[in-house]
PDB file of N, CA, C and O in Angstrom:
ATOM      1  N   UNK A   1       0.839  -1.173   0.000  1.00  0.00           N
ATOM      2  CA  UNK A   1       0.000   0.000   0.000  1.00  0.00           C
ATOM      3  C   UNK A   1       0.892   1.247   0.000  1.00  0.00           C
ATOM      4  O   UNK A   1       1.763   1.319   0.867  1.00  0.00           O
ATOM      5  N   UNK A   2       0.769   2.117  -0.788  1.00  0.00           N
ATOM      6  CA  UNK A   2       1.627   3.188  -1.057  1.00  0.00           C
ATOM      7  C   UNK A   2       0.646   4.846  -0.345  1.00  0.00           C
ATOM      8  O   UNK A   2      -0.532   5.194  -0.425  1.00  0.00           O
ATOM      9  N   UNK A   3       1.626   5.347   0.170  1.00  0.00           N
ATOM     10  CA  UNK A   3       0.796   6.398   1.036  1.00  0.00           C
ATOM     11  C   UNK A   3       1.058   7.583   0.747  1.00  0.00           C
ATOM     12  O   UNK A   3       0.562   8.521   1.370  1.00  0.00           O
ATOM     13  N   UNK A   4       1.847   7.726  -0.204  1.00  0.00           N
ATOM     14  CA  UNK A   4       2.189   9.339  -0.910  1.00  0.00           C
ATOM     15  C   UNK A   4       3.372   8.792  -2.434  1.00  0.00           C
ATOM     16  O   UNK A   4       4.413   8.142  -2.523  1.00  0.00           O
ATOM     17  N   UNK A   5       2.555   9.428  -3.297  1.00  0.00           N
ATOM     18  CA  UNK A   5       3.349   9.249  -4.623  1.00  0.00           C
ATOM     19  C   UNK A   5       5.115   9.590  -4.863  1.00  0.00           C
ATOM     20  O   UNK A   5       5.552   9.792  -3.730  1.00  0.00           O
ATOM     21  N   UNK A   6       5.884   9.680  -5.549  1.00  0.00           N
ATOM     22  CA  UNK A   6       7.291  10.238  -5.227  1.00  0.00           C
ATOM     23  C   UNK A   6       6.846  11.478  -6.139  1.00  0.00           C
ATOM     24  O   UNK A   6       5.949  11.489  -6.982  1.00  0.00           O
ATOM     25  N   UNK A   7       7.509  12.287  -5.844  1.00  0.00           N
ATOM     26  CA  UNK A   7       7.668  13.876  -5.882  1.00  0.00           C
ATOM     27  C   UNK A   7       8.792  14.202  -6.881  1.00  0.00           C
ATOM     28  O   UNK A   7       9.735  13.415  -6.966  1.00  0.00           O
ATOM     29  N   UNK A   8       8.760  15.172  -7.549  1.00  0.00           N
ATOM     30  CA  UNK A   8       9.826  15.333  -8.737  1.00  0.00           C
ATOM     31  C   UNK A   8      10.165  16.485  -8.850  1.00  0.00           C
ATOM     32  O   UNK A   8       9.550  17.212  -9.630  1.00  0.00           O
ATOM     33  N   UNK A   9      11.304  16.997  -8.055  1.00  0.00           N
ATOM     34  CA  UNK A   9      11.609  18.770  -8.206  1.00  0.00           C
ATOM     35  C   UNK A   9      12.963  19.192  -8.966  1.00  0.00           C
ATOM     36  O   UNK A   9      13.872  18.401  -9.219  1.00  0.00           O
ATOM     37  N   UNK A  10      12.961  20.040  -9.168  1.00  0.00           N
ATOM     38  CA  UNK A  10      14.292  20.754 -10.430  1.00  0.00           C
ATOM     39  C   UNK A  10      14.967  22.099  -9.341  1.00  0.00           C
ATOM     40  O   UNK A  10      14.400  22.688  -8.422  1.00  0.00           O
ATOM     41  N   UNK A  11      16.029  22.225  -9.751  1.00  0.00           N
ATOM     42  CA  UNK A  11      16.558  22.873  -9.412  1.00  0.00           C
ATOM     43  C   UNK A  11      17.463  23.952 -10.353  1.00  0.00           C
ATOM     44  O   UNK A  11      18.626  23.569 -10.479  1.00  0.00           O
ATOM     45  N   UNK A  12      17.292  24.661 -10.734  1.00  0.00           N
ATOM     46  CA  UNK A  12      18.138  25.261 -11.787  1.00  0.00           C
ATOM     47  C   UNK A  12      19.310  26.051 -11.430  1.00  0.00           C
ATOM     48  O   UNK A  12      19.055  27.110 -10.855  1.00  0.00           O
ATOM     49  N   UNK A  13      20.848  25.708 -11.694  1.00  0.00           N
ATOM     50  CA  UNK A  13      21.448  26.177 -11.272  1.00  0.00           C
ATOM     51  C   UNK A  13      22.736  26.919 -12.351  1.00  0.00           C
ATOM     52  O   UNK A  13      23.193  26.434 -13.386  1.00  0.00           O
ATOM     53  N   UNK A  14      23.041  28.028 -11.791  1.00  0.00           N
ATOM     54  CA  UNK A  14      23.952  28.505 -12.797  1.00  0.00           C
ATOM     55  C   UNK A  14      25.027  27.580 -13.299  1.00  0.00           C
ATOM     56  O   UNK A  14      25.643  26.801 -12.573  1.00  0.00           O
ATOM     57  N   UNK A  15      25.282  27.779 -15.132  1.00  0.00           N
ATOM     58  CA  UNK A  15      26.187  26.900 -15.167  1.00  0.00           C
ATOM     59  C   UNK A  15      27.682  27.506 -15.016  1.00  0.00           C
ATOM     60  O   UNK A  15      27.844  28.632 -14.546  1.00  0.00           O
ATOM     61  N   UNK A  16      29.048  26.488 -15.551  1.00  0.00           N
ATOM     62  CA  UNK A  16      30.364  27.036 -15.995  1.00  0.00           C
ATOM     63  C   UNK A  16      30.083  28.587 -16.882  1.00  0.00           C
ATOM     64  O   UNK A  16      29.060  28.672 -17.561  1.00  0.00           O
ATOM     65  N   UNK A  17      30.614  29.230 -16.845  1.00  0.00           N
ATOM     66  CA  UNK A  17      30.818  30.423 -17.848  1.00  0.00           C
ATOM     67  C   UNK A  17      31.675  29.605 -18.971  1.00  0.00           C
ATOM     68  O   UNK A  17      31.576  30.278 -19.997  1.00  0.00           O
ATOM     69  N   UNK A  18      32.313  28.682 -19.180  1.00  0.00           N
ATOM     70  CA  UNK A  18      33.295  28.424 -20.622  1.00  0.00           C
ATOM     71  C   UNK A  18      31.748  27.439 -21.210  1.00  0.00           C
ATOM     72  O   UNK A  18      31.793  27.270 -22.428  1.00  0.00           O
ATOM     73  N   UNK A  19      30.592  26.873 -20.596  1.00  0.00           N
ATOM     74  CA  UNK A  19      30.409  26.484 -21.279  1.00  0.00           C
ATOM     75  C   UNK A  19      29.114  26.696 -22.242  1.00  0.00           C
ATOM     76  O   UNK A  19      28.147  26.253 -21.622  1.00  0.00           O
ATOM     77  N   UNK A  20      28.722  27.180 -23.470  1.00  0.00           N
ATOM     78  CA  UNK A  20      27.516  27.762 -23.833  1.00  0.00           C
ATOM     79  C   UNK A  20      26.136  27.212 -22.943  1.00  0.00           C
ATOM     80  O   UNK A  20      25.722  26.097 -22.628  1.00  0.00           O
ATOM     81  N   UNK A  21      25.546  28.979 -22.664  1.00  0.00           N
ATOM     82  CA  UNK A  21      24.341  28.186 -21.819  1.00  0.00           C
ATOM     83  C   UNK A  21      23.125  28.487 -22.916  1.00  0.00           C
ATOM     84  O   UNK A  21      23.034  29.245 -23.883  1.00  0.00           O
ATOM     85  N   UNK A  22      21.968  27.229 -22.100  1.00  0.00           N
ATOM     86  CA  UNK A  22      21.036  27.272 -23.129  1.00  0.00           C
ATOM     87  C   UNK A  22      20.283  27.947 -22.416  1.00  0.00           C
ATOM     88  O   UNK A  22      20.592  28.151 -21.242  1.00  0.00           O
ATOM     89  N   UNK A  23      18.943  28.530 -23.039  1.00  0.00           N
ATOM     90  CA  UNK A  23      18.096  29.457 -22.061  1.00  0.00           C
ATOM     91  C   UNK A  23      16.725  28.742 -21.906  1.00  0.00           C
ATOM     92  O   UNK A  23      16.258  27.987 -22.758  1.00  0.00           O
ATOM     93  N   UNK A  24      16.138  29.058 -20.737  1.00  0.00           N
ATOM     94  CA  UNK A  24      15.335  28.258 -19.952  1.00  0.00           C
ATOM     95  C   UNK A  24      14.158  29.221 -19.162  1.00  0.00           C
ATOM     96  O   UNK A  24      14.449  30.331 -18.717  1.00  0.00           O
ATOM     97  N   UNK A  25      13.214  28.816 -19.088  1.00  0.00           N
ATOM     98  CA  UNK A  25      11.788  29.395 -18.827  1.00  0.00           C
ATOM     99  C   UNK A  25      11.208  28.784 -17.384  1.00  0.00           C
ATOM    100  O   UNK A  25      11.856  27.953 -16.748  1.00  0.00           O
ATOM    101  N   UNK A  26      10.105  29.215 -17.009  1.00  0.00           N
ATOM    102  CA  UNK A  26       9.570  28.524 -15.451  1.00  0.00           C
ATOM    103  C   UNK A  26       8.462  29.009 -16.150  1.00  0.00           C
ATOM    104  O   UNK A  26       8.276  30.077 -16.732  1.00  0.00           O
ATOM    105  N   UNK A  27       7.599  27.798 -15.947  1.00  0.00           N
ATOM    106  CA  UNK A  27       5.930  28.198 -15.639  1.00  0.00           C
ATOM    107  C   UNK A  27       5.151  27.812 -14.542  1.00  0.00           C
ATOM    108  O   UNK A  27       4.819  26.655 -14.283  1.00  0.00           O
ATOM    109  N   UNK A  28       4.880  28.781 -13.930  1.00  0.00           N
ATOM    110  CA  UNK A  28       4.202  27.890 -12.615  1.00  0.00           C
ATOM    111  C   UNK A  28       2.938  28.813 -12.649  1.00  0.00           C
ATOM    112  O   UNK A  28       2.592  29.728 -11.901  1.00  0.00           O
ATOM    113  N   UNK A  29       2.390  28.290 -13.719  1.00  0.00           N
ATOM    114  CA  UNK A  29       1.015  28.814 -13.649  1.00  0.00           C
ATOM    115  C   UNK A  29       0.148  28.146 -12.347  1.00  0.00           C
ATOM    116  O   UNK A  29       0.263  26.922 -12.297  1.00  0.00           O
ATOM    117  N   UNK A  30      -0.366  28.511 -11.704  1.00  0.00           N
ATOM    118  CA  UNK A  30      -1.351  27.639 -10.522  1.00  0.00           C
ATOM    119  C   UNK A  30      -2.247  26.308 -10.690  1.00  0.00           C
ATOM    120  O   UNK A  30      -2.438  25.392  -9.890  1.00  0.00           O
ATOM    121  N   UNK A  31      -2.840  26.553 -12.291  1.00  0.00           N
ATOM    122  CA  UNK A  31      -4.169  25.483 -12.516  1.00  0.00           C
ATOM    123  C   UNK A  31      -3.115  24.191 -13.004  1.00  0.00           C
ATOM    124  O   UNK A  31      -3.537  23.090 -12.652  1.00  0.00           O
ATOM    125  N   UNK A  32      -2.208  24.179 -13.531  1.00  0.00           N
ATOM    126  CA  UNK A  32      -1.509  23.135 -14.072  1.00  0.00           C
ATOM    127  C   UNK A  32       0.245  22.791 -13.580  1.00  0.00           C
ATOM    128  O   UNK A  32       1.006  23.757 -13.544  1.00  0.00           O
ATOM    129  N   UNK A  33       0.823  21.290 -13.198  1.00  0.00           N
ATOM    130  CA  UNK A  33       2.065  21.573 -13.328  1.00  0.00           C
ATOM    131  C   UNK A  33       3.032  22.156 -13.415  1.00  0.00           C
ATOM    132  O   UNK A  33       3.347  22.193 -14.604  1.00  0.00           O
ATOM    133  N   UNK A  34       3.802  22.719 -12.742  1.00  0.00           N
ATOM    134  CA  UNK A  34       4.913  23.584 -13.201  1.00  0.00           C
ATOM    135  C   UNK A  34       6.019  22.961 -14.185  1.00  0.00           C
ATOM    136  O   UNK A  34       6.661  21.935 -13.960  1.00  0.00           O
ATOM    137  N   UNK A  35       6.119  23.804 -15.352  1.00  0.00           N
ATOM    138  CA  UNK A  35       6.582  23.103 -16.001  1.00  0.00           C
ATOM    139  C   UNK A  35       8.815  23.990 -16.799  1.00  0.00           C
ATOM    140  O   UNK A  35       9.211  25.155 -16.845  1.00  0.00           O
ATOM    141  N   UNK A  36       9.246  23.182 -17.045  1.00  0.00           N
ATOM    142  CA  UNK A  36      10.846  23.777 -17.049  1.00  0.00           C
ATOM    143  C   UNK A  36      10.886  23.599 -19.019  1.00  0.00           C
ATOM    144  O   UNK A  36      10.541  22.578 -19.615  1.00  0.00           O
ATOM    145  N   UNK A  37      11.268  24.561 -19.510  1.00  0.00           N
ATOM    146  CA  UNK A  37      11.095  24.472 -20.670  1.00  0.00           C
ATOM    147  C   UNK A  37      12.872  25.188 -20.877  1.00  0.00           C
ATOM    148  O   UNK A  37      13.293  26.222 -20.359  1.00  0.00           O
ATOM    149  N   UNK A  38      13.538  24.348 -21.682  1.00  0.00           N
ATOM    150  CA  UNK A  38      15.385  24.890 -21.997  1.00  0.00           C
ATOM    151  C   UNK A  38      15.159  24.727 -23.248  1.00  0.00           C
ATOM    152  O   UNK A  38      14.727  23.720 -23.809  1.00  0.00           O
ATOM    153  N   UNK A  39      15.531  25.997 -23.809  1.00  0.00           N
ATOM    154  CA  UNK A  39      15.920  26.042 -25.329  1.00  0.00           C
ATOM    155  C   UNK A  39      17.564  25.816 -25.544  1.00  0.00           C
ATOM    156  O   UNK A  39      18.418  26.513 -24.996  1.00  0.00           O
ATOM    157  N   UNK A  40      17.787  24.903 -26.286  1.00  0.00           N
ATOM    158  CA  UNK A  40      19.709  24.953 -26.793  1.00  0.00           C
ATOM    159  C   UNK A  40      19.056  25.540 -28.456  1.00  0.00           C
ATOM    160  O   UNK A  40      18.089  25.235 -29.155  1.00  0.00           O
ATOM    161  N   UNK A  41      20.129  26.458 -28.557  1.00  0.00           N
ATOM    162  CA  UNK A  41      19.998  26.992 -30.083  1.00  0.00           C
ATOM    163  C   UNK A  41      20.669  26.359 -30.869  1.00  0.00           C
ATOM    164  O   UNK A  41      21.821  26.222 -30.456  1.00  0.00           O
ATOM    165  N   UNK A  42      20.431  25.778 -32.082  1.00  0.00           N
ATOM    166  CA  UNK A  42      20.717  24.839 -33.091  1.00  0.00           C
ATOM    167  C   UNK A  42      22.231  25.623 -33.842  1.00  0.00           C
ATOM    168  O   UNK A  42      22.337  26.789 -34.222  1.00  0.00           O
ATOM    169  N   UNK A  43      23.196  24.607 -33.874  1.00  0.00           N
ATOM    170  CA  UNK A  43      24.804  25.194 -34.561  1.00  0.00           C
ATOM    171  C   UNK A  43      24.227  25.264 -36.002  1.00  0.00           C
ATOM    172  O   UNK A  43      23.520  24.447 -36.592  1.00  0.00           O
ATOM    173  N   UNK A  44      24.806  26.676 -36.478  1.00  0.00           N
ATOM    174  CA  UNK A  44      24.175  27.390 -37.836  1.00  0.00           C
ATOM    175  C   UNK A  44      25.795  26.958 -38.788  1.00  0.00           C
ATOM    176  O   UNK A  44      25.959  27.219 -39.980  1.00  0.00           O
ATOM    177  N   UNK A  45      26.538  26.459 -38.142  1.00  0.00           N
ATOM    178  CA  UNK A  45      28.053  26.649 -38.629  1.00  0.00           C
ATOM    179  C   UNK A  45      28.174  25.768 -39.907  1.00  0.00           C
ATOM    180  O   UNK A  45      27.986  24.554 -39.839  1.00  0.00           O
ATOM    181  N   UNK A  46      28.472  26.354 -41.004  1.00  0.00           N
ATOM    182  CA  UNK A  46      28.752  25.618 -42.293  1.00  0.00           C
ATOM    183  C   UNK A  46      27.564  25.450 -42.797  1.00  0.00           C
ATOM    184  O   UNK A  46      27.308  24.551 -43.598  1.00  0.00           O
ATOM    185  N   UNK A  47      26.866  26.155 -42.447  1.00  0.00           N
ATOM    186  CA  UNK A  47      25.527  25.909 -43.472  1.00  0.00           C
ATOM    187  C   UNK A  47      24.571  24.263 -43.598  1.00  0.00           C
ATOM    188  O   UNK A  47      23.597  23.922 -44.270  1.00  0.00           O
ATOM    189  N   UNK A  48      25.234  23.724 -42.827  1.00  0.00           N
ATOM    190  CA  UNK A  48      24.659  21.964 -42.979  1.00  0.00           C
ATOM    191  C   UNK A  48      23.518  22.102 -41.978  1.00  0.00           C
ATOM    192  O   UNK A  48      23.511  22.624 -40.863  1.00  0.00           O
ATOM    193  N   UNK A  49      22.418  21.408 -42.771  1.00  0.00           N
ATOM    194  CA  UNK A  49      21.156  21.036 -42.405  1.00  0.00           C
ATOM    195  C   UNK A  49      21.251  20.528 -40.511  1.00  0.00           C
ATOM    196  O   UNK A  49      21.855  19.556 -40.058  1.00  0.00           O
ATOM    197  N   UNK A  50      20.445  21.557 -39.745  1.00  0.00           N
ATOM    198  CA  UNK A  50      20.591  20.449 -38.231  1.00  0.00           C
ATOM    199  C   UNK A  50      19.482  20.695 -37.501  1.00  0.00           C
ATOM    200  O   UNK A  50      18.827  21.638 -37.059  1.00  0.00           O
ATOM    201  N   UNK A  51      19.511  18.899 -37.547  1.00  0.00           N
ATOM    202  CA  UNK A  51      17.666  18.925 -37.620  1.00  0.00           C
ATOM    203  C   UNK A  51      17.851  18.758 -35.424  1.00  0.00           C
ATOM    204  O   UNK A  51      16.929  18.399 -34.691  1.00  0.00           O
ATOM    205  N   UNK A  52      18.370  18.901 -35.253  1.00  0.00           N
ATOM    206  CA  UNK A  52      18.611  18.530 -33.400  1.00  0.00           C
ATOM    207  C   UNK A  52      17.113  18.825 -33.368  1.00  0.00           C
ATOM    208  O   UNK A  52      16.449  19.556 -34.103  1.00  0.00           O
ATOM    209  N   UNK A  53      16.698  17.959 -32.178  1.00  0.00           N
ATOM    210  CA  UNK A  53      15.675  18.911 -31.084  1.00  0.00           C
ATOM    211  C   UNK A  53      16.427  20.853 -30.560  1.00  0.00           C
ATOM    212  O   UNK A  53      17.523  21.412 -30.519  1.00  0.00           O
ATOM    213  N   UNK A  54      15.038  21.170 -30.284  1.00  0.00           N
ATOM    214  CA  UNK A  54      15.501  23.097 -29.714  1.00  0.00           C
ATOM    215  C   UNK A  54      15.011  22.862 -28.423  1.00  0.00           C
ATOM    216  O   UNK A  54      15.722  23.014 -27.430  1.00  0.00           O
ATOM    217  N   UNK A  55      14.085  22.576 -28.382  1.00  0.00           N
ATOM    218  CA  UNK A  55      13.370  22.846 -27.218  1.00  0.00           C
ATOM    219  C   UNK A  55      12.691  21.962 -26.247  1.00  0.00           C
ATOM    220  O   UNK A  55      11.681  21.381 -26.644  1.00  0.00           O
ATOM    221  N   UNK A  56      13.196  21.725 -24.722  1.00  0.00           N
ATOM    222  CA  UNK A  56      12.334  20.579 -24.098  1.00  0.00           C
ATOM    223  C   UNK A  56      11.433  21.001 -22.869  1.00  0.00           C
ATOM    224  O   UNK A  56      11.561  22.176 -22.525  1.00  0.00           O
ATOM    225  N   UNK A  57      10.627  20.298 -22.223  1.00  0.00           N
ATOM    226  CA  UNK A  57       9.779  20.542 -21.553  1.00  0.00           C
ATOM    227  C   UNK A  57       9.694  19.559 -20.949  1.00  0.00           C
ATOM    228  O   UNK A  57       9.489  18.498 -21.538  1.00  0.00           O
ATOM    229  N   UNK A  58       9.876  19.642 -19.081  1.00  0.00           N
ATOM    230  CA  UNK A  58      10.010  18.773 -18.189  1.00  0.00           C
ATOM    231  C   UNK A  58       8.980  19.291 -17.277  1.00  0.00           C
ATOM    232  O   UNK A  58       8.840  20.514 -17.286  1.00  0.00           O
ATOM    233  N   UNK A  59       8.207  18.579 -16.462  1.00  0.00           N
ATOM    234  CA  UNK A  59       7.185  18.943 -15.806  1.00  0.00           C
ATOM    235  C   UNK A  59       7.531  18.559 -14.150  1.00  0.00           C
ATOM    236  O   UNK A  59       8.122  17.524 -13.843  1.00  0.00           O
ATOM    237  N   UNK A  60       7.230  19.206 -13.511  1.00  0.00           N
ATOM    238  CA  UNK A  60       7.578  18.440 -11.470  1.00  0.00           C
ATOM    239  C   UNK A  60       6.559  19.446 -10.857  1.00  0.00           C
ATOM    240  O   UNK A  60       5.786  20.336 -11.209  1.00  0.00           O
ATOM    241  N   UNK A  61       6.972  18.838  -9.801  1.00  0.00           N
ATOM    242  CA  UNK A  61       5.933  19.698  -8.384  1.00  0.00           C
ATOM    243  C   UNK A  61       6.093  20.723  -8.253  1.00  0.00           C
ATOM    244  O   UNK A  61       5.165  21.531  -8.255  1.00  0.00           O
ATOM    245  N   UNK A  62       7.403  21.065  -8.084  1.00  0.00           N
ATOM    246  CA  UNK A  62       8.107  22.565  -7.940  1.00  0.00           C
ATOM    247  C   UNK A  62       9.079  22.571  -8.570  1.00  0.00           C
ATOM    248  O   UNK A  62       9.510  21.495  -8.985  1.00  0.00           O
ATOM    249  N   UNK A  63       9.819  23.895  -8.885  1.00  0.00           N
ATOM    250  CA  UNK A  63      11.069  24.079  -9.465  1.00  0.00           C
ATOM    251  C   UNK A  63      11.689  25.708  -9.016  1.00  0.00           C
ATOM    252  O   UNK A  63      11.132  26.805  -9.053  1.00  0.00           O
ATOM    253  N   UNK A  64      13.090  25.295  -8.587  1.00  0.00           N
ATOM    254  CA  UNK A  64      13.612  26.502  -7.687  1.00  0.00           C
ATOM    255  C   UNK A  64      14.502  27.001  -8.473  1.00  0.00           C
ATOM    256  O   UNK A  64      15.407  26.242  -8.820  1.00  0.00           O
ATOM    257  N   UNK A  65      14.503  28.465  -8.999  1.00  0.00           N
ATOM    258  CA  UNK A  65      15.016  29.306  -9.784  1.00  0.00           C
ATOM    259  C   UNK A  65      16.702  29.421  -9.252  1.00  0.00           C
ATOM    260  O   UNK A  65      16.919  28.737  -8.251  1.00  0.00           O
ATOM    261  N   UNK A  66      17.701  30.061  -9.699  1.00  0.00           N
ATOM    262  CA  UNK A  66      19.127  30.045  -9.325  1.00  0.00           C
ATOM    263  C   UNK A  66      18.794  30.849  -7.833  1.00  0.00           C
ATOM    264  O   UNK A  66      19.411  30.462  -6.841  1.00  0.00           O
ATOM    265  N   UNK A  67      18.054  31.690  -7.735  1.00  0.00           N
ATOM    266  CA  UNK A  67      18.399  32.622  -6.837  1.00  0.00           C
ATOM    267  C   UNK A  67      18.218  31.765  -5.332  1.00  0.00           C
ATOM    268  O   UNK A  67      18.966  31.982  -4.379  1.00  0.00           O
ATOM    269  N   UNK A  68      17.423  31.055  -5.308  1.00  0.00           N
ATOM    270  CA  UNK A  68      17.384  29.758  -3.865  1.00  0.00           C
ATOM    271  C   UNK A  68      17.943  29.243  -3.746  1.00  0.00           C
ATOM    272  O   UNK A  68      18.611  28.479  -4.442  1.00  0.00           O
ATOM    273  N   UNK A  69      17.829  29.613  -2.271  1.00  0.00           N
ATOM    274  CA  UNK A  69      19.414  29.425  -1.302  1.00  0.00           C
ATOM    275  C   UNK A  69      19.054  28.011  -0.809  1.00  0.00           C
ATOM    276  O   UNK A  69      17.890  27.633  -0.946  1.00  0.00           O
ATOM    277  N   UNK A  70      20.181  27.020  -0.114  1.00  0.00           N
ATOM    278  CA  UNK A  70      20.055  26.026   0.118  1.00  0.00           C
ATOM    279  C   UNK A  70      19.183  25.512   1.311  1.00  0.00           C
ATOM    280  O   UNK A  70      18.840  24.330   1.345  1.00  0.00           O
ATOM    281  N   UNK A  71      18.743  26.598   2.509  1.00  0.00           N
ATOM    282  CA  UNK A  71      18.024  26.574   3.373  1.00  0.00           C
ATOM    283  C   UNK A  71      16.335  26.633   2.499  1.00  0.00           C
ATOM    284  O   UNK A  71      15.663  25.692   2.920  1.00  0.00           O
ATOM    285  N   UNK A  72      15.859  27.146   1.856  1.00  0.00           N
ATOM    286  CA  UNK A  72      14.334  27.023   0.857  1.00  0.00           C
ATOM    287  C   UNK A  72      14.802  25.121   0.884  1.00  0.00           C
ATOM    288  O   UNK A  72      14.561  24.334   1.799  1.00  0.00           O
ATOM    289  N   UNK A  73      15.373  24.885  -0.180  1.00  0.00           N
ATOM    290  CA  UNK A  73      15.902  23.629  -0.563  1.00  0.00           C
ATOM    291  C   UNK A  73      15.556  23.122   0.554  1.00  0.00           C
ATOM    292  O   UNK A  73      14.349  22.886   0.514  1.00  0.00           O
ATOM    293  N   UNK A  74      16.060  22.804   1.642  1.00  0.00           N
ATOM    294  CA  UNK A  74      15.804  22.250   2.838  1.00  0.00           C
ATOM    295  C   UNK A  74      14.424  22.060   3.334  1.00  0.00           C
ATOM    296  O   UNK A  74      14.056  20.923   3.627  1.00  0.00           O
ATOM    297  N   UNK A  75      13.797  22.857   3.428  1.00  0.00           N
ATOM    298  CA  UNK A  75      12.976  23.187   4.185  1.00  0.00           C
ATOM    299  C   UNK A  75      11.383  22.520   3.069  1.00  0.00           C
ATOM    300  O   UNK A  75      10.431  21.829   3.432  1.00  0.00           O
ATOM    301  N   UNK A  76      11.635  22.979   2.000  1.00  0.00           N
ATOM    302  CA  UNK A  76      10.515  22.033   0.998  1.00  0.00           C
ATOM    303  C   UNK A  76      10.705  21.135   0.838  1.00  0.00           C
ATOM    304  O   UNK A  76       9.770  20.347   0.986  1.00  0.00           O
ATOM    305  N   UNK A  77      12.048  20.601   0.420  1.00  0.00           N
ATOM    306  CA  UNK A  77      12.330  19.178   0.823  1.00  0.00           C
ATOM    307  C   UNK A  77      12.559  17.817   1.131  1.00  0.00           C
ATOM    308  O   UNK A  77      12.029  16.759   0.791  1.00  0.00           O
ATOM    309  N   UNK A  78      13.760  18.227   2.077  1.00  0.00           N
ATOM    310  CA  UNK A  78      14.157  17.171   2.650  1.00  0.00           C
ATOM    311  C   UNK A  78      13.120  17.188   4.321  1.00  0.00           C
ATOM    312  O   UNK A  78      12.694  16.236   4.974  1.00  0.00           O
ATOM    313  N   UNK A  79      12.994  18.775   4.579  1.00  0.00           N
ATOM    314  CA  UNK A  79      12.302  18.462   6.287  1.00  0.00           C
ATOM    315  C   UNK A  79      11.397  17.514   6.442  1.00  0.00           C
ATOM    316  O   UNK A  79      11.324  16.779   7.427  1.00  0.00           O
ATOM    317  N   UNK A  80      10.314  17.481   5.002  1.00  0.00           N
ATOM    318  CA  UNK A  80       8.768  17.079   5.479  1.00  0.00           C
ATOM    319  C   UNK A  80       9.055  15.553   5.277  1.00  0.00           C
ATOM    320  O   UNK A  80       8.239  14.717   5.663  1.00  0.00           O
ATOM    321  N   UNK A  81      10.592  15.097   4.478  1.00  0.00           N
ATOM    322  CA  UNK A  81      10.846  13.324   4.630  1.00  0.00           C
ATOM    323  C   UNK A  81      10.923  13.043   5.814  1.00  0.00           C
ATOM    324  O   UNK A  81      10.170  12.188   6.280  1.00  0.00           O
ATOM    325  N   UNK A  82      12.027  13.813   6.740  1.00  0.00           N
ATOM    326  CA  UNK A  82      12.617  13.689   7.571  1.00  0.00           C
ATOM    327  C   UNK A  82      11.536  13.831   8.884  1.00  0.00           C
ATOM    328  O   UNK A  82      11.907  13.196   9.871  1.00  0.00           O
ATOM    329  N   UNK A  83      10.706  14.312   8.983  1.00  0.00           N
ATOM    330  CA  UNK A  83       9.497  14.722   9.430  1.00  0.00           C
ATOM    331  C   UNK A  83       8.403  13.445   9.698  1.00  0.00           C
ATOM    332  O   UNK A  83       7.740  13.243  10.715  1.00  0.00           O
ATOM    333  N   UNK A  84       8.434  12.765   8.619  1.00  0.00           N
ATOM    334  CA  UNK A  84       7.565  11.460   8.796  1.00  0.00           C
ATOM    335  C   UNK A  84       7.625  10.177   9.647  1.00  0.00           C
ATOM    336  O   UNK A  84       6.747   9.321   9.536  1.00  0.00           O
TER     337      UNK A  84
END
């Protein structure tokens, strides 16, 4: 018998500066999922056809922007495991 589903959160964190970053969105509209959407921009170099994926879309419970500090982190959580 299972008494709470597992939980799926993101964390977005700044990357290396040497290495190209891709750019990335938050939706946390209220009625639906919050959802993490990263664009990587497709290499234009030499003119050759590149069919890559651009754009993905990952969905979780929550998702904590760069600016959250590791105490938020904590406190949404690991407390309420630790708590049970």
């Amino acid at each position: 018998m299972v008494k709470q589903t597992i939980q799926i959160f993101a964390r977005v964190k700044p990357t290396v500066r040497k290495q190209p970053q891709g750019i990335y969105s938050i939706d946390e509209d209220e009625k639906v999922t919050p959802s993490l959407e990263i664009i990587l921009p497709r290499d234009l170099a030499d003119g050759f056809v590149n069919n890559k994926r651009e754009s993905y879309r990952f969905k979780f419970q929550r998702i904590f922007d760069q600016d959250t500090n590791q105490e938020t982190i904590f406190e949404n959580i690991a407390k309420p495991v630790a708590e049970r």
